[in-house]
NULUM-852196 format. One record per residue: residue in three letters; x, y, z of N, C-alpha, C, O, CB in turn. Coordinates in pm, whole numbers, plus 50000, padded with zeros to 5 digits. Glycine has a CB too. Layout:
AlaXYZXYZXYZXYZXYZ ...
END
This chain:
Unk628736338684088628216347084197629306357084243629106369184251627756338284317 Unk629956353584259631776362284297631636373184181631606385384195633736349284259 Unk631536365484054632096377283948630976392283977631136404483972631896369883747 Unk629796382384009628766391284007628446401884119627566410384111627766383983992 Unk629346399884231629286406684361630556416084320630756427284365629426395884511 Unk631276409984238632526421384199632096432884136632316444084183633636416084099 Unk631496431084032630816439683923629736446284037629976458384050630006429583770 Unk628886442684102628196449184207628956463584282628726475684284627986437484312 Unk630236451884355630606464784449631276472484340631116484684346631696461984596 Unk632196466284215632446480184183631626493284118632066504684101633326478584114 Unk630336488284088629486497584024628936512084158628596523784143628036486383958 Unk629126502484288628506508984362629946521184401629896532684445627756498384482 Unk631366511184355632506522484412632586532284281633226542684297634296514684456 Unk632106530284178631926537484113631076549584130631436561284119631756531684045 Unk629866544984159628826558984187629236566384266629326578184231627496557384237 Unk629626562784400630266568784516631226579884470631266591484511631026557984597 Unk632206572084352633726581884384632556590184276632466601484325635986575584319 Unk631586589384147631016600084110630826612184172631406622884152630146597184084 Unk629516608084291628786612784355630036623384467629836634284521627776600384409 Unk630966616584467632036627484600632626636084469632626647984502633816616284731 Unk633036634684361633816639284272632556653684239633096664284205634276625884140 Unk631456653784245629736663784191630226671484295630766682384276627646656584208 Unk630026664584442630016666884549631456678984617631416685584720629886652684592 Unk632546678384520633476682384588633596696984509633696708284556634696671984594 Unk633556692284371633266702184260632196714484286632326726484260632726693784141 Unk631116707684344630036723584381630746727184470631446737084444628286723484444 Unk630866721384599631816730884705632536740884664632406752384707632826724184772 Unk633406737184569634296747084537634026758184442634836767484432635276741384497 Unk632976757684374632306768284296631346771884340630856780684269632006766384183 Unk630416768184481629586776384498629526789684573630336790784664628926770184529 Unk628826798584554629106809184648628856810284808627726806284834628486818684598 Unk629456813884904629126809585021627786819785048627516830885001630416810285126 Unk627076811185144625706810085162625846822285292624996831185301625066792185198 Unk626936821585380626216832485468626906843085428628036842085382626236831085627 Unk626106857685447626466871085417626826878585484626596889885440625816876585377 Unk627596878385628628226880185722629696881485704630176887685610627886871985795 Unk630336876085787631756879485807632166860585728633076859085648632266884686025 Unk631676854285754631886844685682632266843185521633266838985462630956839685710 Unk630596850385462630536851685337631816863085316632546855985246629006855685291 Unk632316871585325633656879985333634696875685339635526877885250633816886985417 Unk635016866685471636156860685467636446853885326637486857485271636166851585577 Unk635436841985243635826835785159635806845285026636566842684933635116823985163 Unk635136853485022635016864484891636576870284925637416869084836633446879284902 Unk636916875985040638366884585076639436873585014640236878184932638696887985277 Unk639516861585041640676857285006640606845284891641396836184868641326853385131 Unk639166849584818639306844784612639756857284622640956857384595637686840884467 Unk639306868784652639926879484529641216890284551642056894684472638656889884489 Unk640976892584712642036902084791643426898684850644266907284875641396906584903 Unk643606884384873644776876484953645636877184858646736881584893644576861085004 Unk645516874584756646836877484673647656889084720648776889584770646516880284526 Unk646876897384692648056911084735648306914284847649456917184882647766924184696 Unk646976914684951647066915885095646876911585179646486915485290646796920885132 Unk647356895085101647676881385215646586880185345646146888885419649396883885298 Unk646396867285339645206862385454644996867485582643916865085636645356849385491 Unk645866874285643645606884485741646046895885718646806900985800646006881885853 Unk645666902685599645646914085578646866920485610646736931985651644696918685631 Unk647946916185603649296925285639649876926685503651106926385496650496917885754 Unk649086928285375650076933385309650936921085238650746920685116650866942085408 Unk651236917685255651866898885237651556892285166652066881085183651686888885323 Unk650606893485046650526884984940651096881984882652156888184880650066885684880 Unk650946868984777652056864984692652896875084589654066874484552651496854684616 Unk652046882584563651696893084466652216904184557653076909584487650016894184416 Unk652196907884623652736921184761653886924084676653876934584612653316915384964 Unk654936915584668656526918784643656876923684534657976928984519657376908284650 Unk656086922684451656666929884321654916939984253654566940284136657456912984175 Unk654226946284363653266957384370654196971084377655186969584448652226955584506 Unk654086981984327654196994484386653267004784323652977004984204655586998984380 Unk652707015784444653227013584596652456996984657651616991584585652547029984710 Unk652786991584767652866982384831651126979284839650436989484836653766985184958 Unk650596969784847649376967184898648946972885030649746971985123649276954484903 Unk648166976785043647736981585168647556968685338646976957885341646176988185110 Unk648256975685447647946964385533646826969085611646416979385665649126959585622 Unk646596960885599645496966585680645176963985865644356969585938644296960885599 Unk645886956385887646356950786058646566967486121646156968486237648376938286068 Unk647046978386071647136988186080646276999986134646597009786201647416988186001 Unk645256996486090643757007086068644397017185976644217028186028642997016486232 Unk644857018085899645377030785837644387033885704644017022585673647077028785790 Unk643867041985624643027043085518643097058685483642737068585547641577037485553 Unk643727056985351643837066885306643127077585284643357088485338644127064785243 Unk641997074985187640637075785095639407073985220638927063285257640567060884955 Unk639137085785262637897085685400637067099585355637657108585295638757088085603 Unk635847100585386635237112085446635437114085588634637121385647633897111785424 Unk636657107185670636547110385802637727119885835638687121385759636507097785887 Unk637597126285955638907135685986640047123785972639907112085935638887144386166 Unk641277131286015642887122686027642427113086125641527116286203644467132386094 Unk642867103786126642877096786293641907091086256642287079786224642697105286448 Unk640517092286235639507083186240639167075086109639287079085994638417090286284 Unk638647060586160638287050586052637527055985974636827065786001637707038886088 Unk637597047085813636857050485724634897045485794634557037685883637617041885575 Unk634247052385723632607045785694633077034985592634007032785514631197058385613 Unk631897029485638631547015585562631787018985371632447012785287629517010985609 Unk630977030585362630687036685219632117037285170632557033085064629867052485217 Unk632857044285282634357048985196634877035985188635017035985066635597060485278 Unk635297024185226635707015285194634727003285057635226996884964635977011685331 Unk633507004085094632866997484978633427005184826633616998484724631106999085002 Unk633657022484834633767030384673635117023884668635377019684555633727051084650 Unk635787022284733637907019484704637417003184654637906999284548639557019684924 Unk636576994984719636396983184653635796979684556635906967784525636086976984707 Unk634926988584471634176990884365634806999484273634396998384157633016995484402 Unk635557006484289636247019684205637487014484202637837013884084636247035984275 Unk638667008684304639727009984308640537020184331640257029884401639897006284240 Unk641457018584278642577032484303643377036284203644437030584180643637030584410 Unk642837048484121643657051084036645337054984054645437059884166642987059683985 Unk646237054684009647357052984018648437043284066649597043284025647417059684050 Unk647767032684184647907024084219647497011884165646747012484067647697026184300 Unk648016994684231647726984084179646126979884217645666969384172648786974784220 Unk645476986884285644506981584307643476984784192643416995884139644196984784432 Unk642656973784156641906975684069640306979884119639986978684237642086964183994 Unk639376984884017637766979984065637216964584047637426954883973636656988783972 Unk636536967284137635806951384142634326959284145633556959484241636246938484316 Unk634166963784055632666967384011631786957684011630846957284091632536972483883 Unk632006948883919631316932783915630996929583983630186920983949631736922583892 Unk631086930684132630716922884250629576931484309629636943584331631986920384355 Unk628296921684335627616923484399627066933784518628006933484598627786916384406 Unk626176941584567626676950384656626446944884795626866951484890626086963584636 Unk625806933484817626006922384911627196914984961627396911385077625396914084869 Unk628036912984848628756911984823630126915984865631026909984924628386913084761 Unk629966929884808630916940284826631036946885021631926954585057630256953384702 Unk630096941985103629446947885219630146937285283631026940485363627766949785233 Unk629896923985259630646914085347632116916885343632846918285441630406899085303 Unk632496917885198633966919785235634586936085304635696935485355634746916785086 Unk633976947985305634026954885386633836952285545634616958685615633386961685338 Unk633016944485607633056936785727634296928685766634756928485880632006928185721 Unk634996919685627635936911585703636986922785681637596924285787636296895185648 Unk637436931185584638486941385617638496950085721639546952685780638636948785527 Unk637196956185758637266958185924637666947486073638136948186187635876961985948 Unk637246940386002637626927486117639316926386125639776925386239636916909686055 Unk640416926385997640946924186005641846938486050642916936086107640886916285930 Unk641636947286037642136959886105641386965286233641526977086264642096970786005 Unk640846959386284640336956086433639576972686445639606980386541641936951486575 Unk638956974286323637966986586371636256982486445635176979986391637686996286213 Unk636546983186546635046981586620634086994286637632896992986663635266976486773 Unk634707006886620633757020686668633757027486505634587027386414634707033886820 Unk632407033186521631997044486446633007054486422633937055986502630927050386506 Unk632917060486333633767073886335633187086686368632007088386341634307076186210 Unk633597092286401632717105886487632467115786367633247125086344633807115586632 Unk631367113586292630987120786166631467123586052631587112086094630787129486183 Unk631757125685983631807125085866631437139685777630317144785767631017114185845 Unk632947145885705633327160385626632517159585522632427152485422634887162985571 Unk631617173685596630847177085430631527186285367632037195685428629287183585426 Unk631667184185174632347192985150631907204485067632597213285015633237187785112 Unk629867201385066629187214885037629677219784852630257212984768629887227985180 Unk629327229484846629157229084677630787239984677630997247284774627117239084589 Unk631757239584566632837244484513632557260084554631397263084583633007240584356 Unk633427268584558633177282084501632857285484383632447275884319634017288484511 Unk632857296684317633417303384188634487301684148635177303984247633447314684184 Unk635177299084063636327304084049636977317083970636627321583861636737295084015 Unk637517319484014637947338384048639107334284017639697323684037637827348284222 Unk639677354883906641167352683953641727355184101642907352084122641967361383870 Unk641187358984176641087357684296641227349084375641947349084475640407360184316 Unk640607341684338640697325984412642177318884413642897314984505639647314584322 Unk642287318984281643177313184216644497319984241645567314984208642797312484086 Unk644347332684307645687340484375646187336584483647387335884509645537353384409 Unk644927332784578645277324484686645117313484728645017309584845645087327584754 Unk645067305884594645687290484630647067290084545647907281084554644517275984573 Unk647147299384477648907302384460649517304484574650467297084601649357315084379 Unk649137314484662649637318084785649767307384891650677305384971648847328084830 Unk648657301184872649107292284962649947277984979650637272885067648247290884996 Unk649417273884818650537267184770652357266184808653197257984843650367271484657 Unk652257278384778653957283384770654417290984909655577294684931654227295984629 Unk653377292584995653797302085120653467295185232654347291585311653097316385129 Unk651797291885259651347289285381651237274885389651697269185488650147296185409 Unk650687268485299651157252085327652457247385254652927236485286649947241085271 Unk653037254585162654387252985122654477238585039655427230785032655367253485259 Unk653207237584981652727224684921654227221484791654367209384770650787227984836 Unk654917227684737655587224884619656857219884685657687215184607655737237184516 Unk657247219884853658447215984836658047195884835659057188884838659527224184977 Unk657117190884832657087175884765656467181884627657207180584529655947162084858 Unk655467186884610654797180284457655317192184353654787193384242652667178684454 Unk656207199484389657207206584294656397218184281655247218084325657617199284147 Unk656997230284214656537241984189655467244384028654637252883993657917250184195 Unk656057231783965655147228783845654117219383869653407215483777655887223683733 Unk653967214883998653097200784035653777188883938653007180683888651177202483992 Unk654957187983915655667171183877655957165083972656947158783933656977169483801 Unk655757161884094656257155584211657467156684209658047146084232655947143084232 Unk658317168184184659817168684207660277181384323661207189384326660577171584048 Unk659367179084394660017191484506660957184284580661127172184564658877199084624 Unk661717192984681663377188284721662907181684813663887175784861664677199084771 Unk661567177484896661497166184974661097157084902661727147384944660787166885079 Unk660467153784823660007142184765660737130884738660127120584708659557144884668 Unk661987131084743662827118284729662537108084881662357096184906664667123684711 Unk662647123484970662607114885112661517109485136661677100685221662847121985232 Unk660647110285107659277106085175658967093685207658977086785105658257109085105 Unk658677087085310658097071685278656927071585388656907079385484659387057085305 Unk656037062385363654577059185419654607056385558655477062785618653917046885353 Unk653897048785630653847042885775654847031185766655517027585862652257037485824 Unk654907025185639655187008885690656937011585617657657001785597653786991685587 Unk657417025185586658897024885538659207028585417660247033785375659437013085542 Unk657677023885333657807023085194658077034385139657457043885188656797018285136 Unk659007037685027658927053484959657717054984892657257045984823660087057084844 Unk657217064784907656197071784845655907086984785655377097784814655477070084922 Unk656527081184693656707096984562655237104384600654267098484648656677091184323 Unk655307118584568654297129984597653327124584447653627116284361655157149684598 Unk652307131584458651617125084336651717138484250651297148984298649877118284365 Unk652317138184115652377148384043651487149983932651347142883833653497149284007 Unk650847161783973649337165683945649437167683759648337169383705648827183384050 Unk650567167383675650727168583568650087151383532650027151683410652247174283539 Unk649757141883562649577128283550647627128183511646927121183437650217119683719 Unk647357138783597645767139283581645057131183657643827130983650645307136083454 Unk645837122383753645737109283810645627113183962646607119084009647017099283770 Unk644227109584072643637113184195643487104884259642337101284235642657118584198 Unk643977097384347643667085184401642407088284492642657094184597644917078984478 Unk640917084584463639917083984571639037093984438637827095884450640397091684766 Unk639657098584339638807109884196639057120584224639467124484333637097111384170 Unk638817127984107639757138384080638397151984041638587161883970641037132683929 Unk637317148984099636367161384136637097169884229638097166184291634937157084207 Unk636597180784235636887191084322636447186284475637047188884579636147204284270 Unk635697181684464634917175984647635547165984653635617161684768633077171084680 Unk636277157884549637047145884634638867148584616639827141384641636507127884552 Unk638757161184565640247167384679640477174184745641567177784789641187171484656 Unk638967179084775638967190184906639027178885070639497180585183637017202284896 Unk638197166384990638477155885084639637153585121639597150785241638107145285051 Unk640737153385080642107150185064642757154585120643687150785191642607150984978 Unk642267165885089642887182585173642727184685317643467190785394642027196985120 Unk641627178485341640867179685456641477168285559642077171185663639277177985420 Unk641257156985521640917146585583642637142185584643127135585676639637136885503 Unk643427147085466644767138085471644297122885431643257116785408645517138085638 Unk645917120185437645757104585359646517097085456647737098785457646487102285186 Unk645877087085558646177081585659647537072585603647337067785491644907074485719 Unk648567070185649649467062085630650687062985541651727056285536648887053785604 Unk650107076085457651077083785334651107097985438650447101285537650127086585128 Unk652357105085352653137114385385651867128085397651927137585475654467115185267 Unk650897125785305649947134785266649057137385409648347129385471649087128585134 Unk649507157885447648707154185598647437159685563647087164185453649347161885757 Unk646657158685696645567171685721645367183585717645537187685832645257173085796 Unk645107191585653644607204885655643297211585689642797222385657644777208085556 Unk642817198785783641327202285848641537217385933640697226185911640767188085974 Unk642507219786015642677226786104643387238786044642957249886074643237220186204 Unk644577237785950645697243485966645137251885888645287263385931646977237485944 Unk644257251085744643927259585609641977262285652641177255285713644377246785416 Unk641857275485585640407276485598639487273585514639837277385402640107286485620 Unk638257267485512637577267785404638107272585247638507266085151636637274885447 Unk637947283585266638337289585132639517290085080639757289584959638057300685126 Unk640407291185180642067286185133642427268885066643397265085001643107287185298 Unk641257261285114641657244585068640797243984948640977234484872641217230285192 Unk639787253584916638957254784771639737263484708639117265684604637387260384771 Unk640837270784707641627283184648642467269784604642167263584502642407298384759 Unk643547265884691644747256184615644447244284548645297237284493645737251084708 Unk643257242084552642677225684433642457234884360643407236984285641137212384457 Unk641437243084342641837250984191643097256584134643167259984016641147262284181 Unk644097257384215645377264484188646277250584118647237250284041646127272284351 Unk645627241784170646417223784156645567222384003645887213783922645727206584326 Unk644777229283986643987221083842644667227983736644757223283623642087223183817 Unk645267241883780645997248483679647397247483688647977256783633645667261283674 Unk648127238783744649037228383732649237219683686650307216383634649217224883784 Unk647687210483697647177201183591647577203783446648377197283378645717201283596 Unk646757215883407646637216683295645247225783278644407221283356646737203283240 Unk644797235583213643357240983194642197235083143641037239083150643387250183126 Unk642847221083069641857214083041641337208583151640657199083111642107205982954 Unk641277209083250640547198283397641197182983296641567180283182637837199283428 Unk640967175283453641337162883495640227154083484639047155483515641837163183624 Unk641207139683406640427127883434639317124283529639237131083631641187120583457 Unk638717117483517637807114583707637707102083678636677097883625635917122283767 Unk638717094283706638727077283718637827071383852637737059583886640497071583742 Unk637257082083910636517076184020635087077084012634617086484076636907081784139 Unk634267069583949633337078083912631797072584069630917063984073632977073983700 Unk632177081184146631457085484258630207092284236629757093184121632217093284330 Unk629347099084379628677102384333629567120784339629217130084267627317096484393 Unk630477121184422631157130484444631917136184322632277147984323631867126884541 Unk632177127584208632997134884115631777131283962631717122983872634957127184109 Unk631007142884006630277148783863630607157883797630677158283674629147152683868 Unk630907168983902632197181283819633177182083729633937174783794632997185783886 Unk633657184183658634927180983593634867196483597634037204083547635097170783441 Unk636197199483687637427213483654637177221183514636937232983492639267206683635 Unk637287211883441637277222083295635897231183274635857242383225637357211283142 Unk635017225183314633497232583358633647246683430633277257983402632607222383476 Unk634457240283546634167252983609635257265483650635117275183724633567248783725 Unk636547260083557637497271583554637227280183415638157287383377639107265683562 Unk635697279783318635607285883255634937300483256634937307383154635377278883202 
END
């Protein structure tokens, strides 16, 4: 009777440690069930904590040997916006940087992911850069000009005179102008000018998503605004003047938006 109550309980400590062992195993592979800030939090830190550590400062394991640096985001800072300087990205501009990535940088696309998905973790990265308000509208950047030798005279001009763009990204666009050594971001980091000989656009390399650039600046990098300072036609004159810096063949478009359908080589013909 003993032997037989032994063999009993252990069959039953058997099923048990089964049944917790099934039990512990789905937990950890299943996907979380709510699609909120919850479902985000746990999607943000399988795929994002590495580099920009569990509260978003940048601090991942992976942070220390990234360049440039992971983005912190405790900051509100965002490069890549349809919004003026100063104001937070839309939801949209942060879902394309999480779906597209960033060309030139360590961040990759996470295309693969869901667009449910992709929405929660835009929620917990707002959460963690404490953006609660809307942004006060959002830069249209309307269809290109022509391009003219005309045009192209005065985004030389302005290049080299009125925004004086070559003393970082050089007079050939190699990022070797005489400030460019100095430059560093919000958080200290150096941050080389991006030299347009690379073909390489962080946010894509359409004409509307560097008039964005132009416009809006790149929150947290050296790169300012020219919402105010340049006119319409002067910030569509020097991206074409930047593509023939490039090169005449037009530029890569690693971003593939709905904003970069153009390719330069089209339309400097």
């Amino acid at each position: 009777m003993e032997r037989r109550n032994r063999r009993i309980y252990l069959s039953v400590f058997a099923l048990l440690f089964v049944f917790s062992f099934v039990a512990a195993v789905s937990v950890a592979f299943a996907e979380p069930a709510n699609t909120g800030l919850e479902r985000g939090k746990v999607l943000y830190e399988r795929y994002c904590a590495f580099c920009h550590g569990k509260t978003g400062e940048g601090n991942g394991p992976a942070g220390h040997v990234l360049f440039p640096k992971p983005r912190d985001f405790t900051m509100g800072l965002f490069k890549v916006r349809t919004t003026s300087s100063g104001q937070p990205p839309t939801d949209s501009d942060i879902m394309n940087i999480i779906k597209y990535g960033m060309p030139g940088s360590s961040m990759p696309s996470f295309i693969e992911l869901k667009e449910g998905d992709v929405m929660a973790v835009v929620k917990y990265v707002k959460k963690l850069a404490d953006i609660t308000k809307e942004p006060k509208g959002t830069i249209q950047t309307g269809t290109p000009p022509a391009v003219t030798p005309q045009l192209l005279a005065l985004g030389k001009e302005v290049y080299e005179k009125k925004a004086q763009c070559w003393k970082c990204h050089g007079m050939e666009g190699r990022g070797d102008g005489p400030s460019a050594a100095t430059l560093k971001d919000s958080w200290g980091q150096v941050a080389p000018p991006n030299p347009f000989k690379r073909n390489i656009y962080k946010g894509g390399g359409s004409p509307q998503d560097i008039y964005l650039r132009f416009t809006t600046g790149m929150d947290g990098s050296p790169m300012p605004a020219y919402e105010e300072s340049l006119t319409d036609e002067e910030r569509w004159a020097v991206i074409f003047y930047n593509y023939t810096l490039a090169g005449m063949d037009g530029v890569k478009v690693p971003f593939p938006s709905k904003r970069s359908e153009n390719k330069p080589s089209v339309l400097l013909k």
